[in-house]
ZASEMAR-303427 format. One line per 10 residues: number of its first residue (from 1); their letters; for each residue x, y, z of C-alpha. Coordinates in steps of 0.05 Angstrom, whole numbers, plus 5000, padded with zeros to 4 digits. Layout:
! ZASEMAR-303427
NUM> A> X/Y/Z ~ ...
//
This chain:
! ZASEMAR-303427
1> XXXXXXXXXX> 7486/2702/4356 ~ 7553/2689/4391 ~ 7610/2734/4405 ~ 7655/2718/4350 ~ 7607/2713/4290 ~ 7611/2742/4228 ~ 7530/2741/4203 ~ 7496/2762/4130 ~ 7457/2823/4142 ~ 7409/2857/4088
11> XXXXXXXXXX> 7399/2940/4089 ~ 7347/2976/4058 ~ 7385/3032/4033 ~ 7367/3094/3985 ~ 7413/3057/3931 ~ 7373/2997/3944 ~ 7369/2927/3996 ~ 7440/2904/3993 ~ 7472/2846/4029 ~ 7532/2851/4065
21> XXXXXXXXXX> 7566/2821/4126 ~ 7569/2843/4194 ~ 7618/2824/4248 ~ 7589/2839/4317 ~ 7641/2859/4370 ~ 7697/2806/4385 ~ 7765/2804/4423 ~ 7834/2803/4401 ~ 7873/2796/4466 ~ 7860/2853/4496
31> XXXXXXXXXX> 7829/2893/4444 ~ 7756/2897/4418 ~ 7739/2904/4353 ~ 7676/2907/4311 ~ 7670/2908/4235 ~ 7625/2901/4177 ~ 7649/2877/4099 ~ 7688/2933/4075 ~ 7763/2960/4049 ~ 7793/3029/4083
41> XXXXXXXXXX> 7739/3070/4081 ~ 7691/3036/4039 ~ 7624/2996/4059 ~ 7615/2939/4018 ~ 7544/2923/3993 ~ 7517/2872/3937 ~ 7459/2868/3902 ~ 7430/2799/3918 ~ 7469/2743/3954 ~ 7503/2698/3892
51> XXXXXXXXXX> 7542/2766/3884 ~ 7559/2769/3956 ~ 7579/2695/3960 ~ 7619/2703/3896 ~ 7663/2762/3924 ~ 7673/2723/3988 ~ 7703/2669/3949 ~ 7748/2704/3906 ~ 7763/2772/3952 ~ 7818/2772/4000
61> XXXXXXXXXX> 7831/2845/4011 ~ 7775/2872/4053 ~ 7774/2881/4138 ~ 7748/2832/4154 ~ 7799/2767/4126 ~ 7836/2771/4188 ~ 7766/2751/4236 ~ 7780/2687/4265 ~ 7709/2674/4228 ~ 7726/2685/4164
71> XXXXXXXXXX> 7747/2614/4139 ~ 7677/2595/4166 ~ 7641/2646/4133 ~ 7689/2634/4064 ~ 7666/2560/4070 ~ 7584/2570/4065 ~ 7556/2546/4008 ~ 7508/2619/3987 ~ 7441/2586/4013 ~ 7473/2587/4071
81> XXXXXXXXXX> 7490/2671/4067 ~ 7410/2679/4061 ~ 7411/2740/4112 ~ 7355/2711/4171 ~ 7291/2750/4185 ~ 7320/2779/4246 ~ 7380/2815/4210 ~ 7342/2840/4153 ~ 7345/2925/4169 ~ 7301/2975/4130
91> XXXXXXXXXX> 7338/3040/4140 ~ 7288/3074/4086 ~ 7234/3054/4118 ~ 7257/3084/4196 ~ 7213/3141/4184 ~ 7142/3095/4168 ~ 7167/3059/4227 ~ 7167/3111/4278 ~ 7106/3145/4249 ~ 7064/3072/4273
101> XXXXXXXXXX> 7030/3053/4334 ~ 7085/3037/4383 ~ 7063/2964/4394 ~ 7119/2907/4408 ~ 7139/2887/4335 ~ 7143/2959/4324 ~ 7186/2979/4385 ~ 7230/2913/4377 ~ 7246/2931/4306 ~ 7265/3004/4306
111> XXXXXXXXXX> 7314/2997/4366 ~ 7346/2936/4323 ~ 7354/2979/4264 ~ 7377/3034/4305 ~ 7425/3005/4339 ~ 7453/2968/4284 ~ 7462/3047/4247 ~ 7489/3067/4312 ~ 7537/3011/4300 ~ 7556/3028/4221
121> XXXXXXXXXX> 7564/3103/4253 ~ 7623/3075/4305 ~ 7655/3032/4244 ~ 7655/3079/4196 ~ 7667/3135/4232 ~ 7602/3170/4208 ~ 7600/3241/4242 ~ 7535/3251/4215 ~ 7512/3191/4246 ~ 7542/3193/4318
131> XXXXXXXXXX> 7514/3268/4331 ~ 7445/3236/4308 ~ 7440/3195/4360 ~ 7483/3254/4421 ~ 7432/3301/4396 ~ 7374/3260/4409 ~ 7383/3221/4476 ~ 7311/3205/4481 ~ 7320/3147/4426 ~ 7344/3111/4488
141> XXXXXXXXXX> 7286/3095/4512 ~ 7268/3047/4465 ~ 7310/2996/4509 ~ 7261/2999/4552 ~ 7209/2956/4498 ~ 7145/2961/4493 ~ 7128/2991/4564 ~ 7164/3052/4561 ~ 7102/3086/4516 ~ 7047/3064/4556
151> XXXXXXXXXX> 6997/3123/4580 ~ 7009/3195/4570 ~ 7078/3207/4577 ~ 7099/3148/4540 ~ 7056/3169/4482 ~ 7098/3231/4487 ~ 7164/3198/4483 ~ 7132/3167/4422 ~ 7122/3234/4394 ~ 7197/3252/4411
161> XXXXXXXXXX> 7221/3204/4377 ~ 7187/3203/4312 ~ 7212/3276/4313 ~ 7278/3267/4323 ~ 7275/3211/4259 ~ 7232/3262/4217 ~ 7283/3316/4227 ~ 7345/3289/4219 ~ 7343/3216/4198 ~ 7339/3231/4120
171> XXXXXXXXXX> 7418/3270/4133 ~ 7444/3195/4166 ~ 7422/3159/4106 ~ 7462/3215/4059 ~ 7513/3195/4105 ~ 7513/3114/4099 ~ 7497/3115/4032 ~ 7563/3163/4023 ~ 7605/3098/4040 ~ 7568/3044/4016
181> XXXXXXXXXX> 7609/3014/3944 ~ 7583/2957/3901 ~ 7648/2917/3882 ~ 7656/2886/3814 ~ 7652/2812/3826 ~ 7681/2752/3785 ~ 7619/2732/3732 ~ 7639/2662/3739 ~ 7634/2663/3812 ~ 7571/2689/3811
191> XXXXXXXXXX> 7537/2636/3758 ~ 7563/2580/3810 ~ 7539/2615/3870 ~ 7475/2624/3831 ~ 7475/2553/3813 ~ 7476/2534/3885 ~ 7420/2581/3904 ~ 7376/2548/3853 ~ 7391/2480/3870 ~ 7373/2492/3941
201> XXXXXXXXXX> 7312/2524/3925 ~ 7287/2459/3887 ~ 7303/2425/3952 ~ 7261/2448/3990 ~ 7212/2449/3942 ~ 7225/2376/3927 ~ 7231/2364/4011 ~ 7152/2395/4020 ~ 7125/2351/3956 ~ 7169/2286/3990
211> XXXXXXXXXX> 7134/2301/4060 ~ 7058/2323/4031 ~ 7064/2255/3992 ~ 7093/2207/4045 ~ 7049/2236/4109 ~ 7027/2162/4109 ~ 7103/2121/4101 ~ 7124/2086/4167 ~ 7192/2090/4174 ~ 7232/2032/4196
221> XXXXXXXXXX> 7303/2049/4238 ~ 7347/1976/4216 ~ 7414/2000/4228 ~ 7425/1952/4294 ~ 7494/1987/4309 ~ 7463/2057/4322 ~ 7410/2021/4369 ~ 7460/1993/4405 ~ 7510/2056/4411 ~ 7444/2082/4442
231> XXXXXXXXXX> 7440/2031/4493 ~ 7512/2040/4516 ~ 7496/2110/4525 ~ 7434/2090/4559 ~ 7472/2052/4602 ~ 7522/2102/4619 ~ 7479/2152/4636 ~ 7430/2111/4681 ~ 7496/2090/4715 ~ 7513/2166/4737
241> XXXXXXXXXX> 7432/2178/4750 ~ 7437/2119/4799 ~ 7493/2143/4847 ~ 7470/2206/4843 ~ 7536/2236/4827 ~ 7541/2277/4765 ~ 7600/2285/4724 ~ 7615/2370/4703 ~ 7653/2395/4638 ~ 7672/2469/4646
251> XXXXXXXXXX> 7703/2506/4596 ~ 7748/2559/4622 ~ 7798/2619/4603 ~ 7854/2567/4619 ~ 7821/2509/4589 ~ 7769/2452/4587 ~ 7766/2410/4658 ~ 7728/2365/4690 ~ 7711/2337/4756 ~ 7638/2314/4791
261> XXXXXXXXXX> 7581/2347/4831 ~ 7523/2320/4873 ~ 7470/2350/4917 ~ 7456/2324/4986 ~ 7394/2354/5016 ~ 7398/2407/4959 ~ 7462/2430/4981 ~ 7520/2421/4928 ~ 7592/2372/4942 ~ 7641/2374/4889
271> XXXXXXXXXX> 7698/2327/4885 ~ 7744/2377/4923 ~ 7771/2386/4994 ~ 7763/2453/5035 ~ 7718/2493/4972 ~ 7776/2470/4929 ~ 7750/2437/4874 ~ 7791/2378/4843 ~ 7797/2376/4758 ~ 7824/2342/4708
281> XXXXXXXXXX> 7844/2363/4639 ~ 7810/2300/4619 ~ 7761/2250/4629 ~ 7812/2187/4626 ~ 7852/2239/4677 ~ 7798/2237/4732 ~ 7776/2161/4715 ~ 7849/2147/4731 ~ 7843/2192/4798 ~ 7779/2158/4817
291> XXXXXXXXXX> 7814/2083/4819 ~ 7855/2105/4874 ~ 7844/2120/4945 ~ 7845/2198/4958 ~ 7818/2239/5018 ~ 7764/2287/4988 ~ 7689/2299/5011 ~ 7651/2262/4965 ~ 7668/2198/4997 ~ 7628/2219/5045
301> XXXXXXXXXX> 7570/2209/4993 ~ 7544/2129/5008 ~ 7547/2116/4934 ~ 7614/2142/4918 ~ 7645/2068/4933 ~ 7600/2045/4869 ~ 7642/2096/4824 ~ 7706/2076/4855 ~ 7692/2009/4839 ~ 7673/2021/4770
311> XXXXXXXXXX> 7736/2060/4763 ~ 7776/1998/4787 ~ 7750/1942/4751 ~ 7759/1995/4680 ~ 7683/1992/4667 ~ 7669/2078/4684 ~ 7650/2118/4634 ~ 7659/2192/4648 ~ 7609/2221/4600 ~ 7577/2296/4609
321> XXXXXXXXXX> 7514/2308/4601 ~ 7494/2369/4562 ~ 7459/2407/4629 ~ 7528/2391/4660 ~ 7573/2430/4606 ~ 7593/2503/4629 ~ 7621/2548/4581 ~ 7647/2613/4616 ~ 7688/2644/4554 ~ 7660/2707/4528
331> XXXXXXXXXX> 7597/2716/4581 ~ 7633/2780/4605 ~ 7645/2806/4539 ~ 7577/2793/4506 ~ 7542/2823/4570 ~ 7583/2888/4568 ~ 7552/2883/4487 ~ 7485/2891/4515 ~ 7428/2829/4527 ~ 7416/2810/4461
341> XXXXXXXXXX> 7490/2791/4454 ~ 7482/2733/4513 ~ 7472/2662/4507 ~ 7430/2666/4567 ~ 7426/2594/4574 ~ 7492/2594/4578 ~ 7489/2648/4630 ~ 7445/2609/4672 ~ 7490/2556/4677 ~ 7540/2591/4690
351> XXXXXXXXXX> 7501/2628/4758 ~ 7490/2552/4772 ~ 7558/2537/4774 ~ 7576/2595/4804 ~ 7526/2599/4860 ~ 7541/2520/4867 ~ 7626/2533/4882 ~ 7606/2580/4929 ~ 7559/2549/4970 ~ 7606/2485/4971
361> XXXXXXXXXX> 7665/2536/4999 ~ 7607/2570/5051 ~ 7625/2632/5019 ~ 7562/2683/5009 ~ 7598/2731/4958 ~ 7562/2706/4900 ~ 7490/2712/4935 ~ 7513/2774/4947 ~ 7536/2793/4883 ~ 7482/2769/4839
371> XXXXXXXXXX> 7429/2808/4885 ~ 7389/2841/4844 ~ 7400/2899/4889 ~ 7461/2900/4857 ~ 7473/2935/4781 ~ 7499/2862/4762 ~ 7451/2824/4804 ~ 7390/2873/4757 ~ 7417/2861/4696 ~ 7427/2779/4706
381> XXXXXXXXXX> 7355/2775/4736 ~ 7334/2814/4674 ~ 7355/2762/4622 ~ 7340/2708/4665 ~ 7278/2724/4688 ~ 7245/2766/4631 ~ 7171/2800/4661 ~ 7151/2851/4603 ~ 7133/2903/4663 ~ 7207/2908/4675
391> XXXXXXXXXX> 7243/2965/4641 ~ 7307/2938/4610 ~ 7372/2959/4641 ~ 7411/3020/4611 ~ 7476/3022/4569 ~ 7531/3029/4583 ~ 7546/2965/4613 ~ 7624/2957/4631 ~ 7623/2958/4698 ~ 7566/2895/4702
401> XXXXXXXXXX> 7617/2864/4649 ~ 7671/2874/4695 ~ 7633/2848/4763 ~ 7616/2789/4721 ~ 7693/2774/4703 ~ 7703/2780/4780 ~ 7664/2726/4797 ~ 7692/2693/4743 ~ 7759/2700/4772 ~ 7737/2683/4838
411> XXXXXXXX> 7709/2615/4810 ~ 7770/2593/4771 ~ 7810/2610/4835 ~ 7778/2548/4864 ~ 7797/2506/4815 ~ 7852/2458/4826 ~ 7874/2424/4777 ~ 7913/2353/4780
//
């Protein structure tokens, strides 16, 4: 899940398992905002997902027509709005939950369905539910996973726990179910929506009988022009793999730019001068740069003449390569959300590119930054370099969000951009 989604969630609710949406926190300029399906001070809920499809389609008063989502979301067909395993919450059954053996499907689940009540609490403004979880700081703990209830005093934090749900957790469903509404939805929206889910259904079902019968059908690839497309790319690619220069796409708060990286005895050299790095808004833009004769370090690099000669004679091909595509957008945001809001492969580039600037400009502020000494350098070894014995880092987590936007900053400072 990215920052910026809008997702199909399912809640196991005293009135019943609803579907609804959810909108996970995303930024409006400066403002953050977080939402779930709903009008004022109603929570919207439906009864299965043709209904919820069908008011989608035909609604356009609710909080949630104004995420930049929403014509996405509008645009599913409702196979599609199937809520996934992993955002399917039993509220009801909190209680059985806590009351199991704390092993890792256990833990994982009730701090998902717990934070995701902590989450309808902030939206809806649910008293109720926000002095739940004040009064009761040791739910906490269960960011810590599995671990944190090992031996004797884990066993008792356990115990806390399932306390603190048995006492008070049967007053925060009177409290959600108090907002929860089941809209009145267009009958002829629903028998489409319907439709679609059935026809789906006898896709798949048609898809398994296709591949249980045809296990033993060779099949023959005869469309020549695809082959060939492939070669090109082929050839492209083995092109940048034989000079040893790569080219880089990065994707910043200004923009998308590109420019090229190699390694010479592991040690990074950007097209750049001084631990300025050259870009281009496009790849025509640095082809066209390349042609021409310009002090810069890489023509230090013996094969660098190769790509200035393909850049001459109009035969080079900037193409990216997908390990070579940084996105830096949103990291900062979804990390002060917590870890399970980052793309952490996306993170890890990012630390790549990152740690690769600086080492370029002989600058040790991002060593020294991402030290996991540090409360950011903790948290980024954390997601990056998940060991179960390791307790998770604590909320909140602004100020890691706002080291990360520093280096950030410090990055696109060395940009410069033709």
């Amino acid at each position: 899940m990215a920052s910026g989604d809008i997702v199909p969630i399912a809640l196991g609710l005293t009135k019943g398992d609803l579907v609804t949406l959810w909108a996970p926190r995303w930024r409006d300029g400066d403002d953050e905002w977080q939402a779930f399906l709903g009008h004022e001070e109603d929570l919207y809920g439906f009864e299965s997902v043709a209904e919820l499809a069908a008011f989608i389609r035909t609604n356009a008063e609710n909080d949630l027509v104004d995420h930049p989502a929403w014509t996405i979301i509008a645009g599913l067909s409702a196979a599609e709005l199937e809520p996934e395993e992993q955002f399917v919450f039993d509220l009801v059954g909190v209680p059985e939950l806590a009351a199991d053996d704390p092993d890792p499907e256990v833990v994982s689940e009730l701090e998902d369905t717990l934070e995701l009540v902590r989450n309808l609490g902030d939206v809806c403004e649910l008293d109720t539910v926000t002095k739940f979880y004040g009064s009761h700081p040791v739910l906490g703990a269960l960011a810590g996973g599995v671990n944190a209830f090992a031996g004797p005093e884990g066993e008792e934090l356990w115990d806390q726990i399932g306390a603190a749900i048995a006492k008070d957790w049967d007053d925060v469903l009177d409290a959600i179910d108090s907002v929860v509404t089941i809209p009145e939805v267009d009958a002829d929206a629903v028998a489409v929506a319907e439709a679609e889910l059935l026809a789906a259904e006898e896709n798949i079902v048609d898809a398994e009988d296709a591949a249980d019968s045809d296990d033993e059908i060779e099949v023959v690839d005869l469309t020549k022009d695809d082959d060939e497309e492939e070669e090109e790319e082929d050839e492209v690619l083995s092109f940048w793999h034989e000079v040893g220069i790569d080219p880089v796409k990065i994707v910043t708060s200004e923009g998308t730019v590109y420019t090229l990286r190699c390694y010479v005895d592991d040690e990074p050299i950007f097209l750049g001068t001084d631990g300025a790095i050259t870009v281009f808004g496009s790849e025509r833009a640095l082809a066209r740069y390349l042609a021409d004769d310009h002090e810069h370090d890489l023509t230090r690099v013996s094969t660098y003449a190769e790509v200035q000669t393909a850049a001459v004679d109009g035969s080079l091909e900037v193409e990216v390569d997908d390990e070579n595509v940084y996105v830096l957008p949103g990291l900062a945001d979804d990390l002060g959300s917590g870890p399970k809001s980052v793309d952490t492969d996306q993170l890890d580039l990012a630390v790549e590119l990152f740690t690769d600037a600086a080492d370029y400009a002989e600058d040790d502020s991002v060593e020294s930054a991402l030290a996991v000494s540090t409360p950011l350098g903790w948290y980024v070894s954390y997601l990056l370099n998940p060991d179960p014995t390791r307790l998770a880092p604590n909320p909140p987590f602004a100020a890691e969000a706002d080291g990360w936007r520093a280096l950030e900053q410090a990055f696109e400072a060395r940009l410069n951009q033709e």
